[in-house]
N, C-alpha and C positions, 0 to 999 in steps of 0.2 A: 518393587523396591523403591525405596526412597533415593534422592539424589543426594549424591556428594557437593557438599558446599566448597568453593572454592575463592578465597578470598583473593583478589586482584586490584595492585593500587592503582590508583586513576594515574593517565598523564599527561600532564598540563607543558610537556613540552609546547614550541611553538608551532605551528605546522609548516609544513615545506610546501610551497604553494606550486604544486606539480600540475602544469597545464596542457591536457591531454584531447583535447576536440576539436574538432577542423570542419569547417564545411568543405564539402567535394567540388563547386564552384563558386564563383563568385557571385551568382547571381541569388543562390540560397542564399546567400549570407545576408544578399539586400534584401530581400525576401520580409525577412524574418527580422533584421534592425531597424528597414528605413519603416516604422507605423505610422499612419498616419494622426494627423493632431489632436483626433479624436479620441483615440486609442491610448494616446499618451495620455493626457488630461485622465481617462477613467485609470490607467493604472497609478499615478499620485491617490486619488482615492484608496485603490487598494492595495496601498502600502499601508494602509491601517491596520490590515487584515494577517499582509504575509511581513510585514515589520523591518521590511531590509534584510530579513535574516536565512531564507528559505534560497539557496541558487538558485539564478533562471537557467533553463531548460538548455540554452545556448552559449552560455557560459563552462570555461575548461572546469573539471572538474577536479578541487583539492583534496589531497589525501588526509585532509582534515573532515573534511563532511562526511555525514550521518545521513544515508538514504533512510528516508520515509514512506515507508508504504501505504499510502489509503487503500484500505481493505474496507471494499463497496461489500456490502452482505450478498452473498451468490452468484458470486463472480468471480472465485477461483483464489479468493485470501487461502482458504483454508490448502491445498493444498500447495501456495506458492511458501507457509509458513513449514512446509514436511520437506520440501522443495531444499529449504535455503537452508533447512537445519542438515539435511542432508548432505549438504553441500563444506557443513562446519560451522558456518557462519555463528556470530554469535547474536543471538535476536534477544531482543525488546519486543513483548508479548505480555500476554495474560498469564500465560507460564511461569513467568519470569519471579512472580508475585506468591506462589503457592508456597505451599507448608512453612507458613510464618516471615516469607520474605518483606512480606508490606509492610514491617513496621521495621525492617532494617535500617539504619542511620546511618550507615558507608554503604557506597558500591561495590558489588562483588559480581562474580559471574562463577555463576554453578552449572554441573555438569550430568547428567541423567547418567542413567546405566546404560542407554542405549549411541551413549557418544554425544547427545544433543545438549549447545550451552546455550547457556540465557544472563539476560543482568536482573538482576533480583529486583524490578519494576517493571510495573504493570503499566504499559504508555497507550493501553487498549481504553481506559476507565479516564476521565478528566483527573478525577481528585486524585490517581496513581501518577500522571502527566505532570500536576501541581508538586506531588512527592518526587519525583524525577527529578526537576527543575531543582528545587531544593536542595539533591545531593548532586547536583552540577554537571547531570548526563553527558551531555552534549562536552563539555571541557574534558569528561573521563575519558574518551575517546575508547571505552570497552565494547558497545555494539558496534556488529558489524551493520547492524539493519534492526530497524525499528517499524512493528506495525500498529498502524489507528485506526478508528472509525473519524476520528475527530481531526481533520486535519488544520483547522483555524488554530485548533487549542494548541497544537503542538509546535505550533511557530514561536510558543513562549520556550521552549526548551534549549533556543539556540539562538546563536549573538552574530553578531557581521566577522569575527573571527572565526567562530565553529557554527558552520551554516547547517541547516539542511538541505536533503536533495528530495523533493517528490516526486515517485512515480505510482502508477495506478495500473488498474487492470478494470477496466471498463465492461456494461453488459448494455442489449438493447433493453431500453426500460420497461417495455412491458413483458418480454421475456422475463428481466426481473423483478415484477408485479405478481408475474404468474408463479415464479419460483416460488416467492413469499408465500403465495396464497398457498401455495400446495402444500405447503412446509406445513402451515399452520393447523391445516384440515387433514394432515395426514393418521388414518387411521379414524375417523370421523365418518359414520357410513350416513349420517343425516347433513354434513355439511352445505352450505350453502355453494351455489353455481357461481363460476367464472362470471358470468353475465349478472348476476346478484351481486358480488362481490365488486364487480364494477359501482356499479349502480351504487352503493352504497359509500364506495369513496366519494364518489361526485358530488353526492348529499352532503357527506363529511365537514370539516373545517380544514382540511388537510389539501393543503398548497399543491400539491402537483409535482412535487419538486425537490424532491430530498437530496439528490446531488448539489443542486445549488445551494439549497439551503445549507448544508454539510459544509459546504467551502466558503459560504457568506459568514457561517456564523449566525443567521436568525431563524428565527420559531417557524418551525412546518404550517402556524395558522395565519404568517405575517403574506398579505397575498403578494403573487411577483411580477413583476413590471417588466419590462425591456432593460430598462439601466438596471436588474439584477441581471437579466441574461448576460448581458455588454461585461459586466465584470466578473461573471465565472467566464467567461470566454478568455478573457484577460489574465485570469489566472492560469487554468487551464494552458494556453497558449505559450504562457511565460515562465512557468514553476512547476511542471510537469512532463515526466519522460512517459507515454503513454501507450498503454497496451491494450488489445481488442481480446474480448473473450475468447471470441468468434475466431481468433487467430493466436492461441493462447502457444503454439509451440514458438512460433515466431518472433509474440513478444516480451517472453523470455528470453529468446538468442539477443534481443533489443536491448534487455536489463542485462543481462549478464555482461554485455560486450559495452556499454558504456557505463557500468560502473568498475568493471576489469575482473568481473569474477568468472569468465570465457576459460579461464586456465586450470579451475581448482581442479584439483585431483577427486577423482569419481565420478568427473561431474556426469558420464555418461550414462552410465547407471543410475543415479540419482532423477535425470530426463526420462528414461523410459520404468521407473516406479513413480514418480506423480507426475508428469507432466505427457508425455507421448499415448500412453496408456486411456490416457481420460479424453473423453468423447465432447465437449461443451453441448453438443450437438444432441447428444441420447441420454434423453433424460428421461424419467418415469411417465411424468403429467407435465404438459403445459397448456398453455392456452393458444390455441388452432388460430393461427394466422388470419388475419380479414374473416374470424368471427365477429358477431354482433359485440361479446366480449372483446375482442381483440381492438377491437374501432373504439369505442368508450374509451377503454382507459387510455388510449393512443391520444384520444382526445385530452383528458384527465393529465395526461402528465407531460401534456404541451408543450411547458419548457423544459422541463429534462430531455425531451425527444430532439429540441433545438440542440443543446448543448453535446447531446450525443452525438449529430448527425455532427457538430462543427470538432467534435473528437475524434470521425473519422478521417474528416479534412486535414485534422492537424497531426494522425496518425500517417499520412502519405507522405505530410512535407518532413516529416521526422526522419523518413527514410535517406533523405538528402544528408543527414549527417554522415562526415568519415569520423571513427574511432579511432586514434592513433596513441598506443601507447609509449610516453616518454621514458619507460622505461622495460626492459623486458618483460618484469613480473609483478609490474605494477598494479594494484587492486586496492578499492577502497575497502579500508581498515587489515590489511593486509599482517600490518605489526600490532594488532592491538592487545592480542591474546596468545603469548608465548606458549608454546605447548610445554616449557619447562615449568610452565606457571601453574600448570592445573594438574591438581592428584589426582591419583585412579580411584574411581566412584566405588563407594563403600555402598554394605544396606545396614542399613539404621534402624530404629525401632519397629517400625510398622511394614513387617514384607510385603503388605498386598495394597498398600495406596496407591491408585493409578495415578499414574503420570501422562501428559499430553501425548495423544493418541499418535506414535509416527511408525508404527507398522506399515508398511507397504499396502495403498488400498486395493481395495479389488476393483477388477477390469470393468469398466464401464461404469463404475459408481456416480453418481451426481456429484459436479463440483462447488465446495461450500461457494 
């Protein structure tokens, strides 16, 4: 069945700048403020990139901002997007976009048959991010959560008044080498070898580097230096609430408890149909650890393997945060979608159009 459209006015009230995050001592706090001069100088550079506009990681969090999800390919987007729909949320997705939404010219947020809302953009696509921006996303205050691949591009979506917030869900890069690879060749009985497939990136034109490159903003064939690692580290470090694949129930409880969405109703059920369920761990095919394959591309993707290893650094010190909510039921976008607001989803012309798959996966499935 087709979704029920439900039209929602934007609100451009001001925001109540509710400040909700505490370091547990003082010496995190220095931690993580006093950087050194180095560190300061690269991040003036890359305020080119996140614009003033994106929270840092250690700043209280307003009931104004827009979490941002970078959704890395095979690292657990796909079920964090069943997750949060689950959950009510209202997401900014590629969903959001279908049966005719893309050429909408107001913001609306519509609702499936199966409960799940969306705003009628597509923030997965640049030119859908450029149409966002346009109908003044970020000021509608309608998503509860927005996901990307493009997280550079999406810092145009939001101003020093209506910020975003970044969080991520991280994988070891050549586990997700291997993912891709397997992805690709599935169902392929002449495909080529993990150790072929190596071998073939190396030769390539292709950087090493897609996460940085992703968060710099430049071309996979532009080669990368040290002062590129220096400022996804900076990024990362400063504009990012970060999760590990490898610990995927955990840093969920992470996302959920510092953005305040720790309370929503169902949320139990909701964890153990896409999140408890799933294994990161059991997966069909990967590539065998300290194989000949496994060393190559380890080699191959040098600096992604830097910025991961300095992701799980920054995932320990992240722990040093207390959540404290200033208000009992406090949650980002908590008011933004009246339930008086939205009608009960109709079916419409076409009974059998599929809509975004949020059936409950099955046990062990591989996580997008």
């Amino acid at each position: 069945l087709t979704p029920a459209i439900t039209t929602t006015t934007t609100n451009m009230v001001p925001p109540r700048k509710l400040r909700r995050i505490a370091y547990a001592a003082i010496p995190a706090l220095v931690v993580v403020l006093l950087v050194d001069e180095t560190f300061r100088r690269k991040l003036v550079i890359n305020d080119m990139v996140v614009k003033n506009v994106m929270g840092n990681v250690a700043e209280f969090v307003d009931d104004s901002d827009t979490p941002v999800f970078w959704h890395i390919p095979k690292s657990g987007g796909g079920s964090l997007k069943s997750y949060y729909g689950c959950l009510g949320l209202v997401e900014a997705t590629q969903t959001g976009a279908k049966y005719g939404h893309s050429e909408d010219q107001t913001l609306q947020v519509w609702e499936n048959d199966y409960g799940y809302k969306y705003v009628n953009v597509d923030t997965t696509q640049e030119d859908g991010i450029t149409h966002a921006k346009e109908l003044h996303f970020a000021e509608s205050g309608l998503a509860d959560i927005a996901f990307t691949p493009y997280p550079a591009a999406a810092t145009q979506l939001f101003n020093q008044v209506y910020q975003g917030r970044f969080f991520t869900m991280i994988r070891h890069p050549v586990e997700l080498a291997g993912s891709m690879f397997y992805h690709h060749v599935e169902g392929d009985a002449d495909h080529q070898t993990p150790e072929e497939f190596a071998r073939q990136k190396i030769a390539s034109k292709d950087n090493g580097g897609f996460m940085i490159s992703q968060l710099l903003d430049i071309s996979r064939t532009e080669p990368l230096t040290d002062e590129h690692l220096q400022k996804a580290k900076a990024i990362l470090r400063t504009k990012f609430v970060i999760g590990l694949m490898s610990k995927m129930e955990e840093s969920v409880e992470r996302f959920d408890n510092y953005f305040g969405w720790h309370k929503r109703q169902g949320r139990e059920q909701c964890l153990n149909t896409y999140i408890r369920q799933i294994n990161p761990n059991e997966v069909v095919q990967r590539v065998e650890e300290n194989s000949e394959a496994w060393r190559l591309l380890e080699d191959f993707l040098y600096f992604d393997m830097q910025l991961y290893e300095f992701a799980l650094e920054q995932y320990e010190e992240q722990e040093e945060f207390v959540l404290l909510q200033p208000e009992e039921n406090f949650e980002v976008g908590a008011e933004d979608v009246p339930e008086d607001e939205l009608v009960e989803p109709v079916a419409l012309a076409e009974p059998n159009v599929p809509t975004e798959p949020i059936a409950p996966v099955e046990p062990n499935a591989p996580v997008e």
